[in-house]
Every structure is written in structure tokens, then in C-alpha cells.
C-alpha positions in Angstrom: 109.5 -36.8 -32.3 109.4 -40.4 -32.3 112.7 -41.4 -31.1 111.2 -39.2 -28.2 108.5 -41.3 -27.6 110.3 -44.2 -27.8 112.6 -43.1 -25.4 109.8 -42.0 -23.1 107.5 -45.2 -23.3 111.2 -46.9 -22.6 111.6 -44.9 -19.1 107.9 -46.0 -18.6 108.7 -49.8 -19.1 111.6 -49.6 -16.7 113.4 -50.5 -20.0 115.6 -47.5 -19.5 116.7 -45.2 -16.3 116.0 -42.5 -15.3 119.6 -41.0 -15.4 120.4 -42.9 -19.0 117.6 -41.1 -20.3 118.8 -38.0 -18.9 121.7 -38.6 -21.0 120.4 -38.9 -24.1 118.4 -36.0 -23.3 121.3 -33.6 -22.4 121.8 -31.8 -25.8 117.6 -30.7 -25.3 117.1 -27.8 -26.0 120.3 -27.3 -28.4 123.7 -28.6 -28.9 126.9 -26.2 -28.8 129.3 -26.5 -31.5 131.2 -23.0 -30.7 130.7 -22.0 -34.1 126.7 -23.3 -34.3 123.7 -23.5 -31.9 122.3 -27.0 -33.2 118.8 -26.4 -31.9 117.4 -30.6 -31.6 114.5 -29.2 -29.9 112.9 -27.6 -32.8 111.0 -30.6 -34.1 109.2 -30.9 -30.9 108.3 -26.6 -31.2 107.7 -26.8 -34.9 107.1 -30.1 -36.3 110.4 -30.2 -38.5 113.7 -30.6 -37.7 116.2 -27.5 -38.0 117.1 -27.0 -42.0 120.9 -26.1 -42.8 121.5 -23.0 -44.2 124.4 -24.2 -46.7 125.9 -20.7 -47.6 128.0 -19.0 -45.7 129.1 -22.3 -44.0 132.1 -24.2 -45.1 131.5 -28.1 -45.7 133.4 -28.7 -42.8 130.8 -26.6 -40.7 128.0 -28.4 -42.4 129.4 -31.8 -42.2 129.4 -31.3 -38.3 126.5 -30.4 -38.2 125.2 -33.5 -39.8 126.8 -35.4 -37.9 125.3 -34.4 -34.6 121.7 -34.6 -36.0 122.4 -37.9 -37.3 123.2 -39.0 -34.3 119.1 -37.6 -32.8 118.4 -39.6 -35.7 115.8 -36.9 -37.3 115.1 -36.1 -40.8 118.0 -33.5 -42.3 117.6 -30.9 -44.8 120.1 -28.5 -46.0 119.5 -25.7 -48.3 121.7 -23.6 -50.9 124.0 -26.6 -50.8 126.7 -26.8 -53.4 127.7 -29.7 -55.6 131.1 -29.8 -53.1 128.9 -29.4 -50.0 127.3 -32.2 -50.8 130.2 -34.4 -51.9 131.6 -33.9 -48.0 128.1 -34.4 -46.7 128.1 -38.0 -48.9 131.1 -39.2 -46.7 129.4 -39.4 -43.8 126.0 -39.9 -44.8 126.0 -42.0 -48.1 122.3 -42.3 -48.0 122.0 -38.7 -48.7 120.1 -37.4 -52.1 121.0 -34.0 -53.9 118.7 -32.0 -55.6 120.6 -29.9 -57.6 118.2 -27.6 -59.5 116.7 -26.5 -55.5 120.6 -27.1 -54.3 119.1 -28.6 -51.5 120.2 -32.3 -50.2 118.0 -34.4 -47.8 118.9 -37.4 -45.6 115.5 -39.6 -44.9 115.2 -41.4 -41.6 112.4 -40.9 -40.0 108.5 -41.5 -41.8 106.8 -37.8 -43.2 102.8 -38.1 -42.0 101.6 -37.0 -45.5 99.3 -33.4 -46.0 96.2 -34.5 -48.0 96.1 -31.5 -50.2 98.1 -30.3 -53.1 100.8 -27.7 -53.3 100.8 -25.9 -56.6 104.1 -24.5 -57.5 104.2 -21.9 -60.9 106.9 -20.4 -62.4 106.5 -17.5 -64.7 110.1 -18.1 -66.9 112.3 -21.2 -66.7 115.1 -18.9 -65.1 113.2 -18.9 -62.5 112.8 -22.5 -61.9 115.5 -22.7 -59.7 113.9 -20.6 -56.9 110.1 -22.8 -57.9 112.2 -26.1 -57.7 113.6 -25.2 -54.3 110.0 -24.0 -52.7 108.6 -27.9 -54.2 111.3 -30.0 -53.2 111.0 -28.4 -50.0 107.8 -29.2 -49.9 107.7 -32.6 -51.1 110.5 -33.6 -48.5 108.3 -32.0 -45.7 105.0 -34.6 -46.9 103.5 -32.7 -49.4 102.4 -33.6 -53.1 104.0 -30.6 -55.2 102.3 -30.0 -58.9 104.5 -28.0 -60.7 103.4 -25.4 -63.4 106.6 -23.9 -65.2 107.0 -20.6 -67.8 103.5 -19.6 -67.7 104.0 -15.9 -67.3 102.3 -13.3 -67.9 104.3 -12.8 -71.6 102.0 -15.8 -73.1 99.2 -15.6 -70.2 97.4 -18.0 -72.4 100.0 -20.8 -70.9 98.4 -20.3 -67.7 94.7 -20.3 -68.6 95.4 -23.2 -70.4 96.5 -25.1 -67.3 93.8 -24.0 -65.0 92.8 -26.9 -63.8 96.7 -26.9 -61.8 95.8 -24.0 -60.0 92.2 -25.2 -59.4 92.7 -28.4 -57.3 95.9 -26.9 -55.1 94.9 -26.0 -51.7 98.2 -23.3 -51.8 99.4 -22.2 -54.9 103.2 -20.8 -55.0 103.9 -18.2 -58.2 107.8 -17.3 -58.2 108.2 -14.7 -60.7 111.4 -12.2 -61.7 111.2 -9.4 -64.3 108.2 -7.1 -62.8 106.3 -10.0 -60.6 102.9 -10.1 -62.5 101.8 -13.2 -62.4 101.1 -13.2 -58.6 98.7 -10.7 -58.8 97.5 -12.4 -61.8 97.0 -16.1 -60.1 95.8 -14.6 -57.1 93.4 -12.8 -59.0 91.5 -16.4 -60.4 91.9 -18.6 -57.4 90.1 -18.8 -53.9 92.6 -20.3 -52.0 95.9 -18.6 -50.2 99.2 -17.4 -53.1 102.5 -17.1 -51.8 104.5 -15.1 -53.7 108.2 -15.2 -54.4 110.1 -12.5 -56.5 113.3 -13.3 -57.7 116.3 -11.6 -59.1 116.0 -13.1 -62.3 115.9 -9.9 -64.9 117.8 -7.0 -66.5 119.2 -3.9 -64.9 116.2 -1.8 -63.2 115.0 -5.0 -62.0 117.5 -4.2 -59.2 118.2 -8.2 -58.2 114.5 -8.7 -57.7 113.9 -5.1 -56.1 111.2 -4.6 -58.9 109.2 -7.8 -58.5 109.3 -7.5 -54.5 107.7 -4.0 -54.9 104.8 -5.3 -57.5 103.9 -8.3 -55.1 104.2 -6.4 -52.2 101.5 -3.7 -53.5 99.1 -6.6 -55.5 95.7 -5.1 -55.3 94.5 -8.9 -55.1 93.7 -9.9 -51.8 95.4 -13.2 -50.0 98.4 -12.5 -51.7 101.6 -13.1 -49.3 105.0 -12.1 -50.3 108.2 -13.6 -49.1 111.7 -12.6 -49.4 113.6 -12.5 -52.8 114.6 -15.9 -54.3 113.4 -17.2 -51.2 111.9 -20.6 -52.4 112.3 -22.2 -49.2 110.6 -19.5 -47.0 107.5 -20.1 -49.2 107.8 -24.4 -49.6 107.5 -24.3 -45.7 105.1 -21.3 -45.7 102.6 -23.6 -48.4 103.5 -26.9 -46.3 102.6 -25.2 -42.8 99.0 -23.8 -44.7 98.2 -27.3 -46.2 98.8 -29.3 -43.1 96.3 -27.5 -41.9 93.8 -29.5 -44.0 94.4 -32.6 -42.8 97.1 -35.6 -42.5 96.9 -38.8 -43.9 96.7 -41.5 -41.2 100.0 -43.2 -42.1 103.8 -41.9 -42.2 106.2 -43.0 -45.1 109.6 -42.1 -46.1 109.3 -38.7 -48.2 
């Protein structure tokens, strides 16, 4: 968004043509790889930059990728990214950080404005921190300050009444749960303030890869309860980031 303006208040000064700027602007509204659609104009629609989908992809695929949104110089974010992914990505970006636990990686250009409010992330068992630590770092690398609330489930629900307060300040609370999915219902049963839910595959045989926890989410008698897909941390770091924008930015950018 800001190399945009640049460009544009460039144009203005006579600083830059008409045509060169056409130039730069040729790969608006996406860039064709063959293989990939590189859509550059979605930070201008959406207010973030298109995130990589890691799986699925070969390194090589990914790397590309990179490289052509390196060169819009934007903020870059790729999920389900494996240690080797990353290790490719590293050779042509060396400034980029892994977060291994999410298996996301980031490169940082550009300055996040910062949300005001606070992001809540709870996890009912550590197994499923994986899926909780991808929905914060998300978060946190789209301007967001994430508190995180880990194995509070419903098992030893005294762990979560002990840490009220958490759940209190947040302005979005995230629960990602496996087994049977209580604790969603359960959080968004004591708070005034939207719960996104995330069910995971985390649990034994009739849990059905997260089937089980989807289902209890999905029919939660508490009310502002939203439900995302299985072990889909990401979907509900953005859903929370997109919900707590809404409360207002900070008046200065920094690097997330």
C-alpha cells in the first residue's frame, strides 16, 4: 500500500512518467506464474498481502513465489511451511524468520499500523498448541498483541477460572480445542465479546480427525460463538485480527 503511494505522489511530482509507472504497475491485478496466480493486488482489496499456502507446493513453487512479491516489496507470510521450505526460502530471503511451532515463516518489510486491543488465544491441551500458536503468530505478524492462555481445558476447568482476567481484557478471544471441543462453549459462555472457535484433530478414534469437536462447536448453545475449519489456526488469527482492527489503530506503523 505504500510503495503505491509513493509511486503515485512520484507520477504527481513529475518524478516519474506516466508510462514507467505503467510499468511497474503491469503485474496489477496479479502476476502469472503458469503454475500460480500471484494476486499483488490483494493488499490494496484486503489490507494484507496474499499469504502462501506452503502445502501442497514444492519449495521450488514457493521460492518463486517469494521472489516475485519481494520484488512489490510487501510484507510475506507463508503458512504450513516445513523446516526444508524454509531452508530454500532462506536463500533468497535471509531476513526471513521461522516460526516453527505455527510452521509459518514471515519476511518483514513494510511497517504493521498496530490494532489497540488484545487478541486472546486459549488452548484447551498442549497438543493442541500447534494449531493456537499458528492463529497468534498470525496475528501478531498482522499488528496485533496476542495473550496466550495454554491447557486450560475443560479436564481441570479450574485452570481457566483461574486465569480470568486473560479472557477479560481481550477484545477477541480464540479457544482451539480437540477431543470433544468444550471449552468454546465454555469461554463463550463467561465473556461479552466475539470467540472464534477452532476444533482440531487432536484426539483418539471417534474423534474422527476433529469431526467430533467441529460438531460440538458448531451446535454451542452460547451465542457469538464462530467456528472455523478444523486445525485451521490461521483462518481464525486473521478472523480475530480483522474483528480487532475494528477497534481502532494506533497512529504509528512499526515492523511486526
Amino acid at each position: 500500500m505504500e510503495k503505491l503511494r509513493q509511486l503515485l505522489e512520484k507520477v504527481q511530482r513529475n518524478d516519474v512518467s506516466i508510462d514507467e509507472a505503467l510499468k511497474l504497475l503491469k503485474d496489477l491485478p496479479y502476476e502469472d506464474l503458469g503454475f500460480a496466480k500471484v494476486d499483488h493486488h490483494r493488499a490494496l482489496r484486503r489490507g494484507v498481502p496474499e499469504v502462501i499456502f506452503c502445502q501442497g507446493k514444492t519449495p521450488e513453487q514457493v521460492v518463486m513465489i517469494v521472489e516475485r512479491m519481494m520484488k512489490k516489496g510487501t510484507n510475506i507470510m507463508g503458512t504450513r511451511a516445513n523446516a526444508a521450505v524454509f531452508e530454500e526460502v532462506k536463500k533468497v530471503a535471509p531476513q526471513a524468520v521461522y516460526y516453527p511451532e505455527a510452521r509459518i515463516f514471515a519476511i518483514k518489510v513494510e511497517p504493521v499500523i498496530k490494532n489497540k486491543g488484545v487478541i486472546a488465544v486459549v488452548s484447551a491441551g498442549t497438543s493442541d498448541i500447534p494449531v493456537a500458536e499458528e492463529a497468534a503468530v498470525t496475528a501478531e505478524l498482522l499488528g496485533n498483541k496476542v495473550e496466550r492462555l495454554y491447557d486450560v481445558g475443560v479436564a481441570g476447568i479450574h485452570r481457566l477460572f483461574m486465569n480470568i482476567e486473560v479472557l477479560k481484557k481481550a477484545q477477541v478471544i480464540v479457544v482451539v480445542a480437540g477431543m470433544e471441543g468444550a471449552l468454546a462453549s465454555v469461554v463463550a459462555g463467561l465473556v461479552d465479546k466475539p470467540v472464534i472457535a477452532v476444533p482440531t484433530s487432536v484426539g483418539y478414534g471417534a474423534n474422527f480427525s476433529g469431526l467430533s469437536a467441529l460438531l460440538t462447536m458448531l451446535n454451542s448453545c452460547a451465542g457469538g460463538l464462530t467456528v472455523v475449519n478444523i486445525d485451521n489456526g490461521f483462518g481464525a488469527g486473521f478472523a480475530a485480527h480483522q474483528i480487532n482492527k475494528l477497534g481502532g489503530q494506533e497512529d504509528e506503523a512499526s515492523i511486526p
